[in-house]
C-alpha positions as CSV (number, residue, x, y, z in Angstrom):
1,X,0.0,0.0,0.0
2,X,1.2,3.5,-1.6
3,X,0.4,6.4,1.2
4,X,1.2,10.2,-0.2
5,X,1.8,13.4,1.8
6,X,1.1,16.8,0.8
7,X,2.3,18.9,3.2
8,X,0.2,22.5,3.6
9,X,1.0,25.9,4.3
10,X,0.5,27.8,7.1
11,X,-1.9,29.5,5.6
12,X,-3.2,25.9,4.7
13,X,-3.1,25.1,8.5
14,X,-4.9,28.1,9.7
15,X,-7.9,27.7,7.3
16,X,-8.5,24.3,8.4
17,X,-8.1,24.4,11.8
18,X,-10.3,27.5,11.7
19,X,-13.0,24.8,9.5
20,X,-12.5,23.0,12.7
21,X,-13.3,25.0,15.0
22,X,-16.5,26.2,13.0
23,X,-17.7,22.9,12.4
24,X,-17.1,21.9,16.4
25,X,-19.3,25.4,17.1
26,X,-22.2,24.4,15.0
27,X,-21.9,21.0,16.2
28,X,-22.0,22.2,19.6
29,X,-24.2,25.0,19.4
30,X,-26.9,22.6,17.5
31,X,-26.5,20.9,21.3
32,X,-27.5,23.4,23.5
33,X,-28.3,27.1,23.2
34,X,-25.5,28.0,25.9
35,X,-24.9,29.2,29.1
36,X,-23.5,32.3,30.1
37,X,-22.1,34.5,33.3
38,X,-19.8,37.4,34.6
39,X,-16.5,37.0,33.8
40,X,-15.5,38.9,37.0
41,X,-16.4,35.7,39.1
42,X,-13.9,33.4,37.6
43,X,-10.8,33.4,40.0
44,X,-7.0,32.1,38.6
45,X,-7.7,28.5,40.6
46,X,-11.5,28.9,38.4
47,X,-9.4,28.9,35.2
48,X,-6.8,26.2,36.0
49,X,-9.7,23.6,36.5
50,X,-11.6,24.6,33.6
51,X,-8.5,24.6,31.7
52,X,-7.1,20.8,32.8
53,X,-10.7,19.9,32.2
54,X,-11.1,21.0,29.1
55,X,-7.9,19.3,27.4
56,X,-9.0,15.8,27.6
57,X,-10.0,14.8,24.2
58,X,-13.8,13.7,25.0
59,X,-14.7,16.9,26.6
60,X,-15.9,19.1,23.2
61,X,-16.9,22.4,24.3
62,X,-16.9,25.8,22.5
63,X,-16.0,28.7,25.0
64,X,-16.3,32.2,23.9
65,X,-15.0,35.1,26.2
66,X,-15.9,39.1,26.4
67,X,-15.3,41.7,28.1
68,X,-18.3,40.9,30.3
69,X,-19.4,37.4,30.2
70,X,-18.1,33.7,29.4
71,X,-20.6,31.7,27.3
72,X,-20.1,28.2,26.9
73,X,-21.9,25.7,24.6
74,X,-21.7,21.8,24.1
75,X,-23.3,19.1,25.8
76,X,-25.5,19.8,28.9
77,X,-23.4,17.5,30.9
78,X,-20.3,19.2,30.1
79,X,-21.8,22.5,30.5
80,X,-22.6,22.0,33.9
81,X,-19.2,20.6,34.9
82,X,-17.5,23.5,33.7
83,X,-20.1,26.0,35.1
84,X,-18.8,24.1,38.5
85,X,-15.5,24.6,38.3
86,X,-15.6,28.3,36.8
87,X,-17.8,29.2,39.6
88,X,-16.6,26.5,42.3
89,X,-19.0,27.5,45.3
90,X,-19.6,30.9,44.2
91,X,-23.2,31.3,43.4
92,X,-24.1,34.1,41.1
93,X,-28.0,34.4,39.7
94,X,-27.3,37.5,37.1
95,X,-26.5,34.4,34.8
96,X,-28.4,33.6,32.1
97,X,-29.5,29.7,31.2
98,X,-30.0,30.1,27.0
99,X,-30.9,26.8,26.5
100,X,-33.6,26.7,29.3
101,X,-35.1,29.6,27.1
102,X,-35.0,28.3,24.2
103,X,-36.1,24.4,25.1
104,X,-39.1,26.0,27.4
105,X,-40.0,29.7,25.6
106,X,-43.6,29.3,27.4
107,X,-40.9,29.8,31.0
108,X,-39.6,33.1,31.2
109,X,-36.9,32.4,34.1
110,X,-37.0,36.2,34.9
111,X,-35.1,37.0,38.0
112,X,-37.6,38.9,40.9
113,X,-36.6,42.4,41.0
114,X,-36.5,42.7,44.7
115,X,-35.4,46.2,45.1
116,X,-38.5,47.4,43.1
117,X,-40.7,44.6,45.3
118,X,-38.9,46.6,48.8
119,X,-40.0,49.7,47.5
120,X,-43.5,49.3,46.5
121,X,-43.7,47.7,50.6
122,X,-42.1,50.7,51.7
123,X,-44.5,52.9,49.9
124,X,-47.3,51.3,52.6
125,X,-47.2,52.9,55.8
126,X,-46.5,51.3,58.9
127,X,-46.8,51.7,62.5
128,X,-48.6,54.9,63.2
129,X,-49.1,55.8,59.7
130,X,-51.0,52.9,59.3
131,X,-52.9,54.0,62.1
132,X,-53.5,57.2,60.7
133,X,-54.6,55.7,57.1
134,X,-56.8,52.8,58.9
135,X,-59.0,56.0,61.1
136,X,-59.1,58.3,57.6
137,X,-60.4,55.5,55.8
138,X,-63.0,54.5,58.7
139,X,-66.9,55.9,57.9
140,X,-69.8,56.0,59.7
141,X,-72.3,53.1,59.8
142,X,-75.3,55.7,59.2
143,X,-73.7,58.4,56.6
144,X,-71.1,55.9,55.3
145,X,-69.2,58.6,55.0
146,X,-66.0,60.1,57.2
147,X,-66.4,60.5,60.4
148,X,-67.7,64.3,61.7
149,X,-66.8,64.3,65.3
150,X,-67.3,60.8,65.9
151,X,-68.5,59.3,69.2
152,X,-68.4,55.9,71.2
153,X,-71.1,54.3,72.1
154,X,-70.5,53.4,76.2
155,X,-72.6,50.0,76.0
156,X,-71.9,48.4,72.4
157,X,-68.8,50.4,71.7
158,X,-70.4,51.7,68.1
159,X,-69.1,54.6,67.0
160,X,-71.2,57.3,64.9
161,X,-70.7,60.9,64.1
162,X,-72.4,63.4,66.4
163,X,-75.1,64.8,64.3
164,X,-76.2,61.3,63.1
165,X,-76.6,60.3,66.4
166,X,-78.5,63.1,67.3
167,X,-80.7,62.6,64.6
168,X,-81.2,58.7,65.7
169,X,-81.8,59.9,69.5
170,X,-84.3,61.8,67.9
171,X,-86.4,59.6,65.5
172,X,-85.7,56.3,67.8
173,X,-84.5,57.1,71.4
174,X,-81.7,56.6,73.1
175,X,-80.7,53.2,71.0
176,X,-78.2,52.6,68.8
177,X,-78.8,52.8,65.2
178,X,-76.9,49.7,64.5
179,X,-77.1,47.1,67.2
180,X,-80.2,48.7,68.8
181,X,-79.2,48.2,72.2
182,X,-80.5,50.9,74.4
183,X,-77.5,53.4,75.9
184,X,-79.5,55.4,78.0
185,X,-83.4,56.5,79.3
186,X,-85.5,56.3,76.6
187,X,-88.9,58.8,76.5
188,X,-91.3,57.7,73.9
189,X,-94.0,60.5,72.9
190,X,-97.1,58.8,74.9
191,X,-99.6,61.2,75.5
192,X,-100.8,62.0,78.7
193,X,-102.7,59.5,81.3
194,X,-103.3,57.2,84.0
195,X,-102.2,53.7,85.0
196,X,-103.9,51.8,87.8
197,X,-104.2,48.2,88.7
198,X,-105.8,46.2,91.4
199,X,-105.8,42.3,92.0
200,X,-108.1,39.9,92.3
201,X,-108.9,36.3,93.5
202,X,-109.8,34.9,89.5
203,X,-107.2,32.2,88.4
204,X,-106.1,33.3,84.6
205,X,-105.6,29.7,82.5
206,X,-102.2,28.1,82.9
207,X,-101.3,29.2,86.4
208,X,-103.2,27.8,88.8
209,X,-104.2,29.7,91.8
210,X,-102.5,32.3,91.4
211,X,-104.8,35.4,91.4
212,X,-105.3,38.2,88.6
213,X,-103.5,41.8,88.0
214,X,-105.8,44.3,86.5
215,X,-104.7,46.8,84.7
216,X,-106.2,49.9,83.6
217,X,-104.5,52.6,81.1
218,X,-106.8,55.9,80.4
219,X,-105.2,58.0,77.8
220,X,-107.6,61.2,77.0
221,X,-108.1,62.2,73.2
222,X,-106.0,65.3,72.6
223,X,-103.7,67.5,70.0
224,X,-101.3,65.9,68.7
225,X,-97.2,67.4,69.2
226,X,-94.2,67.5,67.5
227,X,-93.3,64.5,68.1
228,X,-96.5,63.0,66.4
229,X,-97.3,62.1,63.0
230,X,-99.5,65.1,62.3
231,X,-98.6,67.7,64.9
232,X,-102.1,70.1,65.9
233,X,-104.6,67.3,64.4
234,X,-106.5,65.5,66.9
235,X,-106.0,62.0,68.0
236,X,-108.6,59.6,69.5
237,X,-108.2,58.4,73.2
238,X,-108.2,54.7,74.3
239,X,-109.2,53.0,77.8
240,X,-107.5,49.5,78.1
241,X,-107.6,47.1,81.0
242,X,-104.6,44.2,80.6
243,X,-104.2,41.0,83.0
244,X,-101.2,39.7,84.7
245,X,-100.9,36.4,86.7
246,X,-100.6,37.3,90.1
247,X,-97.3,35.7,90.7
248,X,-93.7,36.4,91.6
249,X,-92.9,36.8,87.3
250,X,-96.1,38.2,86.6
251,X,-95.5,41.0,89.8
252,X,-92.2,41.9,88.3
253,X,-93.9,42.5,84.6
254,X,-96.5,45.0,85.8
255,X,-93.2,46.8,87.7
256,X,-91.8,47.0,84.3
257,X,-95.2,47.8,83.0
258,X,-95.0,51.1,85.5
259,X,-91.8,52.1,84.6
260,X,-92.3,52.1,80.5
261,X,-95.8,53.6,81.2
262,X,-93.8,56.4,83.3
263,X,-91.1,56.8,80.4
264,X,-94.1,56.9,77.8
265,X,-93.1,53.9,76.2
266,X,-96.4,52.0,76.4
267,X,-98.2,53.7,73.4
268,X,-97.8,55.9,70.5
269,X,-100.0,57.9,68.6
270,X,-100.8,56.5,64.8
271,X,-102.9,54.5,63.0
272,X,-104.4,51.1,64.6
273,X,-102.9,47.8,63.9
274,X,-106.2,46.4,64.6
275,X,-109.1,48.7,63.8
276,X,-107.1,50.7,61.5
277,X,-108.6,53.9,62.7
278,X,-106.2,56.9,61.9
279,X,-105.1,59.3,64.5
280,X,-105.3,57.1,67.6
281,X,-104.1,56.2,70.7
282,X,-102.0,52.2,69.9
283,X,-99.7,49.6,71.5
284,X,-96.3,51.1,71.2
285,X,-94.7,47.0,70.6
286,X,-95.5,46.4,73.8
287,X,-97.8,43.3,74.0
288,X,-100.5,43.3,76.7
289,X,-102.8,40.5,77.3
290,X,-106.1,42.3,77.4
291,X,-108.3,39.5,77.5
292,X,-108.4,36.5,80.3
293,X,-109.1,33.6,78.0
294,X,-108.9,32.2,74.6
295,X,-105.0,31.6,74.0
296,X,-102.8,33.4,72.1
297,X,-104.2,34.1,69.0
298,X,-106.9,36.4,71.2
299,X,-104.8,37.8,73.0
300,X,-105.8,35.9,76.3
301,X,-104.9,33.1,78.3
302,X,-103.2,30.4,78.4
303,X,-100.3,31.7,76.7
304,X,-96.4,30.0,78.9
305,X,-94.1,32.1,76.7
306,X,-95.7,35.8,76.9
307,X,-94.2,36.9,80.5
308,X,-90.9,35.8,78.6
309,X,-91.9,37.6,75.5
310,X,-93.0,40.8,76.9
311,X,-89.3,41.4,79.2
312,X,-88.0,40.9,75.9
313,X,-89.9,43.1,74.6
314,X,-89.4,45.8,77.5
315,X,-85.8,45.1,77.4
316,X,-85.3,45.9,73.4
317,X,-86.4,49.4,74.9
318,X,-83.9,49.5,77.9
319,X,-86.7,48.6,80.4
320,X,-85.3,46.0,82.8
């Protein structure tokens, strides 16, 4: 066998090796998209490693160097060894991963800006600016707007500007808009009258021998005031005789009786839930059994649950 040698130029040389070296790139580069990082990392013991590591013959990796950065393409494998022993413990995230981008272009691997995330916390106040922000931003449960001189309720702690709760006091009594709970001595707008009761020896169905309270409410026909529907128009009067057991539950009712009459709580002037008359003395949601018998449903006897029913009743207007 005949072999023949044709020595080349330098210029021969350099061409090929440069074909070489282009031909490794694509080769390479058709393997991964790269990976690159600061060059201002990479310490002399960095480069040694990479360099003994990169002369054995099966390691084929392209490295290209700027000013800046070192990018290095080839086989993932072999791109994260040298990435290792460039960096060695160092840990840097301003590097990008190329081929990540390009294998996953739905996954921008973005780094978090964390200076502009700081910032747009510290724009929120804290402590007692917070404070300050939380009270501007509070509003009134009956204007829903800012507070105007804004005042605690004592009882259920609600808190309401001045004038609303004047205006409440006014059209509801001393009872807070919102919970309803009664903060002080409420006065109703009962006309003038009388409230007398007696007892006597006739047992009221459903308790026994106990004895009967009688009460009787006159409330004269009059002119009707401010506080009425139709101030200077007349109203009608009403007489009204209620019963009580006379028992130790039923002689704590007519004591609460006394004191809403005396607060002018028991009636109203309007029109008649029953008769519908206009203009007339009426049960101010205070319930009163005013006859002896027939249960319930006529307003009598026997009836367990009403001496319960009425102290509620009494109580939703601060009477207890």
């Amino acid at each position: 066998m005949t072999f023949s040698i044709t020595p080349l130029t330098q210029e021969e040389c350099d061409a090929k090796a440069s074909e070489e070296v282009t031909k490794l790139t694509k080769s390479c580069s058709s393997e991964s998209g790269g990976v690159s990082f600061p060059l201002k990392i990479v310490g002399p013991k960095e480069w040694n490693d990479t360099l003994t590591f990169l002369q054995t013959t099966e390691h084929k990796c392209h490295i290209t160097i700027t000013s800046d950065e070192i990018t290095v393409f080839g086989p993932q494998q072999y791109q994260v060894a040298i990435i290792k022993l460039l960096q060695s413990t160092k840990i840097n995230t301003d590097f990008t991963d190329k081929q990540r981008k390009e294998e996953r272009p739905g996954k921008d691997c973005t780094r978090i800006d964390t200076k502009r995330l700081t910032e747009e916390v510290d724009k929120k106040p804290r402590g007692a600016d917070a404070r300050k922000v939380e009270k501007k931003e509070e509003t009134c449960p009956v204007c829903m707007d800012v507070f105007t001189k804004k005042i605690e309720l004592k009882g259920c702690k609600h808190e309401l500007c001045e004038d609303c709760l004047e205006r409440a006091v006014k059209s509801m009594g001393a009872m807070c808009p919102v919970c309803k709970e009664v903060f002080g001595v409420m006065e109703g707008d009962q006309p003038d009258g009388t409230m007398t009761w007696h007892k006597n020896y006739t047992s009221l169905p459903g308790f026994g021998f106990s004895g009967t309270i009688e009460i009787h409410y006159n409330i004269p026909g009059g002119i009707q005031t401010g506080k009425h529907p139709y101030p200077g128009k007349w109203y009608h009067g009403a007489q009204i005789t209620a019963y009580l057991p006379d028992n130790k539950e039923g002689n704590e009712v007519l004591m609460l009786f006394k004191k809403a009459f005396d607060q002018k709580l028991i009636f109203t002037v309007g029109p008649s839930g029953t008769s519908g008359a206009e203009n007339t003395v009426k049960w101010n949601d205070i319930h009163h059994k005013t006859s002896m018998h027939g249960g319930q449903q006529n307003f009598g006897y026997p009836d367990p649950d009403y001496l319960r029913r009425v102290k509620d009743e009494l109580k939703a207007k601060g009477v207890k």
